[in-house]
C-alpha positions in Angstrom: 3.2 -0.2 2.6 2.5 2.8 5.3 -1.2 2.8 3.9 -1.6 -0.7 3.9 -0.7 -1.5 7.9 -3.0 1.4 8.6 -5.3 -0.8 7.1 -4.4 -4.0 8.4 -4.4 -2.6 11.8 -8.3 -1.1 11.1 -9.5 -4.9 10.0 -7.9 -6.4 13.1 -9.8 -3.6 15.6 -12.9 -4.6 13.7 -12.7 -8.1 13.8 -11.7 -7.6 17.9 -14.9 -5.4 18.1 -16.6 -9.4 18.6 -13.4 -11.6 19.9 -13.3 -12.5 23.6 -11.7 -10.2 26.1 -9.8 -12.6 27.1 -8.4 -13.3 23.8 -6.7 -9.8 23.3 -5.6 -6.9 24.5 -8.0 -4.7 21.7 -10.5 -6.5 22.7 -10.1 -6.4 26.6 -10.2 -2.4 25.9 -13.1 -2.7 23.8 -15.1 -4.8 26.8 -14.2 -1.5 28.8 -16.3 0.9 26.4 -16.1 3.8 24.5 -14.6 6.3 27.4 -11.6 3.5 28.3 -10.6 3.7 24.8 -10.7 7.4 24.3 -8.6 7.5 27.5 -5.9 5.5 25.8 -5.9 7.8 23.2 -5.8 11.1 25.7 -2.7 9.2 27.8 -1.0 8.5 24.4 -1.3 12.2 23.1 0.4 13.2 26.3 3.0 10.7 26.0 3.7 12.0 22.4 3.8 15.9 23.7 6.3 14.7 26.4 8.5 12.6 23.7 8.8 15.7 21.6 9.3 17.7 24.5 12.7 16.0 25.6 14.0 15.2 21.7 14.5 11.5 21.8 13.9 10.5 18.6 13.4 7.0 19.5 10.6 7.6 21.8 8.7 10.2 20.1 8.5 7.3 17.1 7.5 5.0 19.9 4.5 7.1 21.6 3.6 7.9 18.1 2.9 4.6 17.2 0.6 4.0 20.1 -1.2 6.9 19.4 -2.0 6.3 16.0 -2.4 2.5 16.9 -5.2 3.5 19.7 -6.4 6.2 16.9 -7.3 3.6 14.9 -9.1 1.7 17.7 -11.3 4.7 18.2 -11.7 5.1 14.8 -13.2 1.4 14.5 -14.9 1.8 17.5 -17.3 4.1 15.2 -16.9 2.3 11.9 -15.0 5.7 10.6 -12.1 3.9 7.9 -8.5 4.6 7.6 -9.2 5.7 4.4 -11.7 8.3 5.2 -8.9 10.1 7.0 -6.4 9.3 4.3 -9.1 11.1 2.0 -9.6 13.9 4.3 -5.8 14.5 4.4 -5.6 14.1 0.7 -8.3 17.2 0.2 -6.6 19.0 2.2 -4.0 19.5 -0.1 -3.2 23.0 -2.1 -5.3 24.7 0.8 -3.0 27.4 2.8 -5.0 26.6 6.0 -4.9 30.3 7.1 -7.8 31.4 6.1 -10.1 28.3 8.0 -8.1 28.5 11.0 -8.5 32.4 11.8 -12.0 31.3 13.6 
């Protein structure tokens, strides 16, 4: 199920890509451009960082969803697919990390 909303949420920002401003609120952000919705996706980042920061639990699964909600918006907004992140995460997989972050 957690894949599958991922999705769900992906083919609703597409389809909002063409709906009315009016008619929604991805849509309305979409109408604003590319910069409004990377902004949403800067403020939600923050709001995540300051949810972790005090420890309620509660809000930190709160912020999170909006981030990866307007993730997926961004994501959308260049035709990049949940599960082309999914796959990236996936490969990542048996790799220690160490050795790619020491750039």
């Amino acid at each position: 199920m957690s894949e599958e909303i991922l999705r769900k949420i992906y083919s609703v920002a597409q389809e909002r890509k063409k709906a009315d401003p009016e008619s929604s609120y991805v849509a309305k952000l979409y109408s604003k451009g590319e910069d409004k919705v990377l902004e949403k996706v800067g403020e939600e980042a923050i709001e995540v960082i300051l949810a972790v920061k005090t420890g309620d639990r509660g809000q930190i699964i709160y912020e999170t969803a909006d981030l990866w909600f307007h993730s997926i918006l961004a994501l959308a907004l260049k035709d990049v697919t949940v599960d082309d992140v999914l796959n990236e995460l996936s490969g990542r997989f048996g790799k220690t990390g160490i050795r790619e972050k020491k750039d």
